[in-house]
DSSP file (Angstrom, degrees, kcal/mol; ACC not computed):
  #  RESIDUE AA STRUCTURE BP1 BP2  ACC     N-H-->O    O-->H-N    N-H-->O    O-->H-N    TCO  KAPPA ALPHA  PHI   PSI    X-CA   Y-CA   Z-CA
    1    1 A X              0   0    0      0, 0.0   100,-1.1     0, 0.0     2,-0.3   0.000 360.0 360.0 360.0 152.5   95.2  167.1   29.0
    2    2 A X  E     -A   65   0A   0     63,-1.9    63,-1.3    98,-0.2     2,-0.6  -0.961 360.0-139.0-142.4-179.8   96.6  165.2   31.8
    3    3 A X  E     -A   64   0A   0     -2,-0.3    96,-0.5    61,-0.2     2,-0.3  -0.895   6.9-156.5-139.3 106.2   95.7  162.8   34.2
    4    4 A X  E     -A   63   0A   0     59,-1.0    59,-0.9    -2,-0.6     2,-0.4  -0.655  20.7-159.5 -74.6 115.8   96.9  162.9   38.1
    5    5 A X  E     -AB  62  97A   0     92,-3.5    92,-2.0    -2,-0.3     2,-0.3  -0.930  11.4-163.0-112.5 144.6   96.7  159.2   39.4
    6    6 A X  E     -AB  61  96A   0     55,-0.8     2,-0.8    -2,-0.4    55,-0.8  -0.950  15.9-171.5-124.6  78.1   96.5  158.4   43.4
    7    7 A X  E     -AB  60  95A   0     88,-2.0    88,-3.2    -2,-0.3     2,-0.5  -0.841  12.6-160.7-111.1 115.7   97.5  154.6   43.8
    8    8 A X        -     0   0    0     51,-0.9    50,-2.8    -2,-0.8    51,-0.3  -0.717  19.7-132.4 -87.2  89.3   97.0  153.3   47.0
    9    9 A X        -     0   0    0     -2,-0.5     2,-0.4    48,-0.3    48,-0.3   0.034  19.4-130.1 -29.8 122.3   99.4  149.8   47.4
   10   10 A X        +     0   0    0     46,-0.4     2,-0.3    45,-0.1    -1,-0.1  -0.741  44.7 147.1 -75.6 134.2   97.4  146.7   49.0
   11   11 A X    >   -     0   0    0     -2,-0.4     3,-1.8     3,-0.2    81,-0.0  -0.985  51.7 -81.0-165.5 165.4   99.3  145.0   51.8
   12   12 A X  T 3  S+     0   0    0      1,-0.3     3,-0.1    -2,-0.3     0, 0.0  -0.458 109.6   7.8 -87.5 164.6   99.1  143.4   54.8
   13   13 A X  T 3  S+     0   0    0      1,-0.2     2,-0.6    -2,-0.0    -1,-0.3   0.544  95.7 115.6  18.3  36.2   98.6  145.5   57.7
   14   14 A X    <   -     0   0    0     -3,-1.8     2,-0.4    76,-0.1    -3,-0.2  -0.916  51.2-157.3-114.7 151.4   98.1  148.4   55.9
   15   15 A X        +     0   0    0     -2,-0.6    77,-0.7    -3,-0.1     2,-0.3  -0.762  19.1 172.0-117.5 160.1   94.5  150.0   56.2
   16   16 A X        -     0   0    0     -2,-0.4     2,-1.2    74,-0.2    74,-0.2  -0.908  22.3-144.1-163.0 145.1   92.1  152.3   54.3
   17   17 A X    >>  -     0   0    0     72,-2.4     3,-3.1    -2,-0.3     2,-1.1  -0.680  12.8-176.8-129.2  93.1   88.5  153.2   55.0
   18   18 A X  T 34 S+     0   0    0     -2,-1.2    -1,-0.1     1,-0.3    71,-0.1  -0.289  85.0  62.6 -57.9  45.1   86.9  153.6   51.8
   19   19 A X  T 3> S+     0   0    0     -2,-1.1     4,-0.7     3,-0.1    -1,-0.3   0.134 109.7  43.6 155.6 -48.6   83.6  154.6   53.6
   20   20 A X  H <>>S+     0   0    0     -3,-3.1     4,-1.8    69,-0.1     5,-0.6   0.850 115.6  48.1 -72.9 -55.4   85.8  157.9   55.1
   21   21 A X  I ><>S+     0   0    0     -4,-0.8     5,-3.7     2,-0.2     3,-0.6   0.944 114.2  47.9 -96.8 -54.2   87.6  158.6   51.4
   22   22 A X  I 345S+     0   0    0      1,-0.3    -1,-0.2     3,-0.2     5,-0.1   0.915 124.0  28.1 -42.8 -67.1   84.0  158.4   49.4
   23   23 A X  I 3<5S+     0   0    0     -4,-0.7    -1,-0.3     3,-0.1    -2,-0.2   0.427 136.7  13.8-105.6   0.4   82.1  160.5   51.5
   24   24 A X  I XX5S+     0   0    0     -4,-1.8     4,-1.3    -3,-0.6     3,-1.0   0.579 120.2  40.0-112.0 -72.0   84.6  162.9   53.1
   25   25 A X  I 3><S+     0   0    0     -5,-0.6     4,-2.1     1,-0.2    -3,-0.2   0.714 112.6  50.6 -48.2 -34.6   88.0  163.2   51.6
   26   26 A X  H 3><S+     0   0    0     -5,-3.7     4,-0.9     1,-0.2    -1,-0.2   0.819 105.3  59.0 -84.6  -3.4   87.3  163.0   47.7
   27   27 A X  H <> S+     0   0    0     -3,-1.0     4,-3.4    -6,-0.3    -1,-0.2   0.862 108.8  44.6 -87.3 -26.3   84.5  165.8   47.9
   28   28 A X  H  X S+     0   0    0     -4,-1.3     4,-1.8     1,-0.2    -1,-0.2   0.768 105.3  56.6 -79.9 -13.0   87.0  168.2   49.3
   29   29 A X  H  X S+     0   0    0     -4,-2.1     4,-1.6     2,-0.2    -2,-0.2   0.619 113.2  42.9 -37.4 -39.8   89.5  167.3   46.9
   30   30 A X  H  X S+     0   0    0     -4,-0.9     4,-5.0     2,-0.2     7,-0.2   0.924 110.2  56.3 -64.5 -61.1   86.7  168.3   44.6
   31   31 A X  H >< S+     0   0    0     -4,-3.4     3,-1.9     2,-0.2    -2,-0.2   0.562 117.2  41.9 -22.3-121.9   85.9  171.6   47.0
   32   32 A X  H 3< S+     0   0    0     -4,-1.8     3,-0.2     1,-0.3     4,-0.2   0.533 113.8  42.0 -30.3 -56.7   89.7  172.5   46.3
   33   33 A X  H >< S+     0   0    0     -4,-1.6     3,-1.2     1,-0.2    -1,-0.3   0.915  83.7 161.8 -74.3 -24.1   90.5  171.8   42.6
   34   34 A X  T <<  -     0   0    0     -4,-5.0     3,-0.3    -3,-1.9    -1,-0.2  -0.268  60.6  -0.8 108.8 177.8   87.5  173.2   41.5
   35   35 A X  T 3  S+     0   0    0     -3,-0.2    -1,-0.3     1,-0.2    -2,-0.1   0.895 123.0  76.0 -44.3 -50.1   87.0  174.4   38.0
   36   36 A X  S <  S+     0   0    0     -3,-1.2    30,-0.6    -4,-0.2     2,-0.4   0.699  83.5  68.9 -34.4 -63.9   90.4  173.3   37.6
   37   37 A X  E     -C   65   0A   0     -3,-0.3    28,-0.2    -7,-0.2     3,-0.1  -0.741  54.0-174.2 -95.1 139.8   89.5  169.3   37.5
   38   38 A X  E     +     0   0A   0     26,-2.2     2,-0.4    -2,-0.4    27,-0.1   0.733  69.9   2.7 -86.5 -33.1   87.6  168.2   34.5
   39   39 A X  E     -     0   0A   0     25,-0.4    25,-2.0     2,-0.1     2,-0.2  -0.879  52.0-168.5-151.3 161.5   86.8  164.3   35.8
   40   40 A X  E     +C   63   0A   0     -2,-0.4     2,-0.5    23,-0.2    23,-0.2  -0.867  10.5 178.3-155.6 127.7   87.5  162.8   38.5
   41   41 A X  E     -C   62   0A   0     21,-2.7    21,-1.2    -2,-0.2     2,-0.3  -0.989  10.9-161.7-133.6 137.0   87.0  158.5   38.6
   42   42 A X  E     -C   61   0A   0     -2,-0.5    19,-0.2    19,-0.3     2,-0.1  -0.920   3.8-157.8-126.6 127.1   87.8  156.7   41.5
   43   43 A X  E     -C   60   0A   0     17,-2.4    17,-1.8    -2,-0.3     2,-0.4  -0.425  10.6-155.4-103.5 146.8   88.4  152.5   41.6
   44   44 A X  E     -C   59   0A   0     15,-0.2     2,-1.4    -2,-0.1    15,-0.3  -0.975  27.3-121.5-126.7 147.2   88.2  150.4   44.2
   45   45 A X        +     0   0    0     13,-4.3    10,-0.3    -2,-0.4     3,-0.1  -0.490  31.6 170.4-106.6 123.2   90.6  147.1   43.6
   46   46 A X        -     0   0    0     -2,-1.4     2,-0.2     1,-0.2    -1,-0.2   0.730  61.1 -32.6 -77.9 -26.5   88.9  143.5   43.6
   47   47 A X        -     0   0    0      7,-0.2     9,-0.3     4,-0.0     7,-0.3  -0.964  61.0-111.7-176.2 171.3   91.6  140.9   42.4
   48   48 A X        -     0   0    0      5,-4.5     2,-0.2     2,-0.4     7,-0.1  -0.436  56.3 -49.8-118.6-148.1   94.6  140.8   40.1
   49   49 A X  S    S+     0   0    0      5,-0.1     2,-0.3    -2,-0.1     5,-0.1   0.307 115.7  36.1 -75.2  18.0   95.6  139.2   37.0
   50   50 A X  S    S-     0   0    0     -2,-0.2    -2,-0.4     1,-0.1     3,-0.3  -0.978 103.1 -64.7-143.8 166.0   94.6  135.7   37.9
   51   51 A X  S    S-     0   0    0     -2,-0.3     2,-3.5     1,-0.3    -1,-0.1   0.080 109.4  -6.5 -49.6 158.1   91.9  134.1   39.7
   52   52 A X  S    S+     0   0    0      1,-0.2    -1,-0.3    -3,-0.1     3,-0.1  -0.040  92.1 137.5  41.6 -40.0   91.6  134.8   43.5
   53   53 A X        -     0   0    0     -2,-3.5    -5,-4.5    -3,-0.3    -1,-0.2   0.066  58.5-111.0 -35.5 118.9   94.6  136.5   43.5
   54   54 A X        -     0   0    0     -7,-0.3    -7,-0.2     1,-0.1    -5,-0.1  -0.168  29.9 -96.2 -78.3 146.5   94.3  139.5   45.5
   55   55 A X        -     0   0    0    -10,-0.3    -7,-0.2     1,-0.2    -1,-0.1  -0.059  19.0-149.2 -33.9 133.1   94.3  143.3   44.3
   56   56 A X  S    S+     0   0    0     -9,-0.3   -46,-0.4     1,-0.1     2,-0.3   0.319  84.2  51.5-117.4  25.2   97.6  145.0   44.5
   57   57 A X        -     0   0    0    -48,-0.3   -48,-0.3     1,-0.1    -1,-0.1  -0.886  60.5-160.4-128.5 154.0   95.9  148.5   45.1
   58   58 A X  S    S-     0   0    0    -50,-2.8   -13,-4.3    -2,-0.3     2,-0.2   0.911  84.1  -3.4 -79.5 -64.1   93.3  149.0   47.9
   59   59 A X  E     - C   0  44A   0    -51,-0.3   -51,-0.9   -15,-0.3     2,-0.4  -0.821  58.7-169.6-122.1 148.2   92.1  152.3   45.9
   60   60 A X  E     -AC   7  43A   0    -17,-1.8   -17,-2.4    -2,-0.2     2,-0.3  -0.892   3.1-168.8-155.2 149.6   93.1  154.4   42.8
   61   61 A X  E     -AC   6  42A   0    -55,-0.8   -55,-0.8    -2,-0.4     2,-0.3  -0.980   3.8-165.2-116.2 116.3   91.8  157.9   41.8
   62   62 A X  E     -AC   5  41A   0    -21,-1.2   -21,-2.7    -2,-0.3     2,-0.4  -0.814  13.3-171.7 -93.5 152.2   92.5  159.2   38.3
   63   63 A X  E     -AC   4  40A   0    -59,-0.9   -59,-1.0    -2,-0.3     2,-0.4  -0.941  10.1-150.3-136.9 137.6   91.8  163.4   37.9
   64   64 A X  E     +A    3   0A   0    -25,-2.0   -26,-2.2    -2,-0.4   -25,-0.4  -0.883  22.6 162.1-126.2 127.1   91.9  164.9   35.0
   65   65 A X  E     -AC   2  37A   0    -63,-1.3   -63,-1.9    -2,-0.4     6,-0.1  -0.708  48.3-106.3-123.1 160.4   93.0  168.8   34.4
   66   66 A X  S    S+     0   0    0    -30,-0.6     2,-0.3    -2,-0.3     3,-0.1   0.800  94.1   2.3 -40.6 -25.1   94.1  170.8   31.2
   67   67 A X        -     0   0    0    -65,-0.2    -1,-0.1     1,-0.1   -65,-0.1  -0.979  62.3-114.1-179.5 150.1   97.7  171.0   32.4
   68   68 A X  S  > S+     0   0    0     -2,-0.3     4,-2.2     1,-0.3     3,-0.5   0.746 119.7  55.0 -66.7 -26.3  100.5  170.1   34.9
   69   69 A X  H  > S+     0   0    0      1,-0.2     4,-2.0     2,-0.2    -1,-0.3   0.923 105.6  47.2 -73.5 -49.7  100.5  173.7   35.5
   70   70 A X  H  4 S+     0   0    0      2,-0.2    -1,-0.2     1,-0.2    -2,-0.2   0.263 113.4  50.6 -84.5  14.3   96.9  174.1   36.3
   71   71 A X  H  > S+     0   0    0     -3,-0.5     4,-3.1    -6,-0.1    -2,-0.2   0.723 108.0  47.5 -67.8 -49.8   97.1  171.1   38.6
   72   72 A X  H  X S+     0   0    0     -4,-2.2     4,-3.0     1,-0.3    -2,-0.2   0.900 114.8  54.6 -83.6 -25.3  100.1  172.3   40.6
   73   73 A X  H  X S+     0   0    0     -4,-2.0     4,-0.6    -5,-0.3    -1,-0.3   0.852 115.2  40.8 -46.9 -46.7   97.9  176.0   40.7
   74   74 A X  H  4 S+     0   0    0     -4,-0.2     4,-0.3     2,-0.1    -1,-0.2   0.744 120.9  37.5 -72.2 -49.4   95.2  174.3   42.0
   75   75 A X  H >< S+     0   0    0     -4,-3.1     3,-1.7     2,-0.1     4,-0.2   0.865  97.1  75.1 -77.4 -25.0   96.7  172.1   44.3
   76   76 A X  H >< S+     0   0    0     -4,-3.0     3,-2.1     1,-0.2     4,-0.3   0.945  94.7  56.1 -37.8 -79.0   99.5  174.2   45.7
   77   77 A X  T 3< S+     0   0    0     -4,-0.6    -1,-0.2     1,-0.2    -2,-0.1   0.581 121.4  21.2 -16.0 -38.5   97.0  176.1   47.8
   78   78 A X  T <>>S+     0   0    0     -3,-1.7     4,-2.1    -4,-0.3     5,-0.6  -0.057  87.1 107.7-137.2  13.8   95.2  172.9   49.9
   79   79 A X  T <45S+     0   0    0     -3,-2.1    -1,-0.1    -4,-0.2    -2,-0.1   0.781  77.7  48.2 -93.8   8.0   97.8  170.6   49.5
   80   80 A X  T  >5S+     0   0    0     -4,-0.3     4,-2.0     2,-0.2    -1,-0.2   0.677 117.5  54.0 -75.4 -41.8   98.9  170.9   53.5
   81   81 A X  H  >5S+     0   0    0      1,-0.2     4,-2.4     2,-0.2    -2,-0.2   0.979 105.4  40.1 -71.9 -52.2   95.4  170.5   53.8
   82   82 A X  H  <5S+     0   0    0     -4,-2.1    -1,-0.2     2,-0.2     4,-0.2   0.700 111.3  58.2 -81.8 -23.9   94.5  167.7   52.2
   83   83 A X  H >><S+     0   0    0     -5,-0.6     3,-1.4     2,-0.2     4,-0.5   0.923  99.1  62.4 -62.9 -39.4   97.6  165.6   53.2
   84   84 A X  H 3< S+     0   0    0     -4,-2.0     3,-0.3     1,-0.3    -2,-0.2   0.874  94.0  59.3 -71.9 -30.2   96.7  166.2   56.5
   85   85 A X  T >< S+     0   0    0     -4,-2.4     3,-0.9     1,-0.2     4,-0.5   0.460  82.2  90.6 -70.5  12.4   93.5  164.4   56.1
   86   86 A X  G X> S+     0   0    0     -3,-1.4     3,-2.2     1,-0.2     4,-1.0   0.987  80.6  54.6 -63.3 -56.4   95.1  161.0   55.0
   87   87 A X  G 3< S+     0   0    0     -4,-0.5    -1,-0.2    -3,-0.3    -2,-0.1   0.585  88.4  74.8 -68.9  13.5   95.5  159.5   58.2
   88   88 A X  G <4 S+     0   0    0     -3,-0.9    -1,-0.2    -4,-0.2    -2,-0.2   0.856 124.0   8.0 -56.2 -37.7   91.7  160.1   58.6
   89   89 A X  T <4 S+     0   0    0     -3,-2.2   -72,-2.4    -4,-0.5    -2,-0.2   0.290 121.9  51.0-132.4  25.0   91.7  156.8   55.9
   90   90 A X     <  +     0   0    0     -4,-1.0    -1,-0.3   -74,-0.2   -74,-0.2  -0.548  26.9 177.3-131.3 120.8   94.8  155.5   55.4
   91   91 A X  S    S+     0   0    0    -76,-0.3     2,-0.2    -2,-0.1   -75,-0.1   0.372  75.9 108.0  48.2 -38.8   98.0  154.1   57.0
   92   92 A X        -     0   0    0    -77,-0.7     2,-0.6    -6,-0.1    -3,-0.1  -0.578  66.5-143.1-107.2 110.3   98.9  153.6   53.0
   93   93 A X        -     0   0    0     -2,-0.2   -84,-0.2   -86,-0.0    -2,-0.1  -0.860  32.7-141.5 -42.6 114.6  101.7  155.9   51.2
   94   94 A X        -     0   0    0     -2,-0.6     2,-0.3   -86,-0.1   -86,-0.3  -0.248   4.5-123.4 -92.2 164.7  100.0  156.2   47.9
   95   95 A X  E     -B    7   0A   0    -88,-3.2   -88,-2.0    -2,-0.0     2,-0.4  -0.905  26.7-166.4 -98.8 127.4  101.9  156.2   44.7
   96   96 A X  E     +B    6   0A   0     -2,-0.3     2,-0.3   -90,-0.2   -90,-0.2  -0.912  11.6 172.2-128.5 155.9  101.1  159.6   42.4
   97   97 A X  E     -B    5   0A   0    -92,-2.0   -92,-3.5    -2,-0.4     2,-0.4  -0.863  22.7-142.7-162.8 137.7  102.3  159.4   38.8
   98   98 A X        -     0   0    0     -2,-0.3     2,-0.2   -94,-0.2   -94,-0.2  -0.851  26.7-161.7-126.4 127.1  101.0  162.8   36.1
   99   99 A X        -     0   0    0    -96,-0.5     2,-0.4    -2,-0.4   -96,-0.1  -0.676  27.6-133.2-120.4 160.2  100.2  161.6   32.9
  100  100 A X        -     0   0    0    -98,-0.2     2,-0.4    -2,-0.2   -98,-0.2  -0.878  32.9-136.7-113.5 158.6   99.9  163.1   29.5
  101  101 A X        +     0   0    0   -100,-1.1     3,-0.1    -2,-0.4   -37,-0.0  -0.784  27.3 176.5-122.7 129.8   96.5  161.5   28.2
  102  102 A X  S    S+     0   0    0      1,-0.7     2,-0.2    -2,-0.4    -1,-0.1   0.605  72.1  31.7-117.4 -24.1   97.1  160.3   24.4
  103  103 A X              0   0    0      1,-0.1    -1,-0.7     0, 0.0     0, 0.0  -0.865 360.0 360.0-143.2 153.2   93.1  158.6   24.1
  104  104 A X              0   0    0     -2,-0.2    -1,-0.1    -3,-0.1    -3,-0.0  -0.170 360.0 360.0-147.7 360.0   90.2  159.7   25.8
């Protein structure tokens, strides 16, 4: 199994409007992939590794599918699409990193 992560960088002037991403963007992310994604978790980030100290992502979404191959199958199709809705909630170039999942 593996696990497609979407980490969105906190910084100053940069925006995202979780309120947009919740209730628009991740359900058609769901819409697209489908059968295809097994889980889907999304974080929203509150502080870092010491007190007050602010988050250093805004957002992160982990997905998880059988295989890199039945990610990029699934996403290939919509993925014009679903890019183009980012600046609906963010200003933010997100970080994506595909994982192999070792614990569950």
């Amino acid at each position: 199994m593996i696990e497609v992560t979407v980490a969105y960088p906190a910084g100053q002037g940069r925006t995202f409007n979780m309120d947009y991403y919740l209730k628009t963007h991740i359900p058609l992310f769901q819409k697209r992939m489908g059968a295809a994604m097994k889980t889907i978790r999304v974080s929203r980030g509150i502080g870092g590794s010491t007190p007050r100290a602010p988050a250093a992502f805004v957002a992160i979404v982990h997905a998880t599918f059988d295989s890199a191959e039945v990610f990029a199958s699934a996403f290939a199709p919509y993925a014009a699409e679903l890019q183009r809705d980012a600046p609906n909630y963010t200003s933010i170039q997100p970080v994506v990193q595909i994982s192999e999942v070792l614990i569950a």
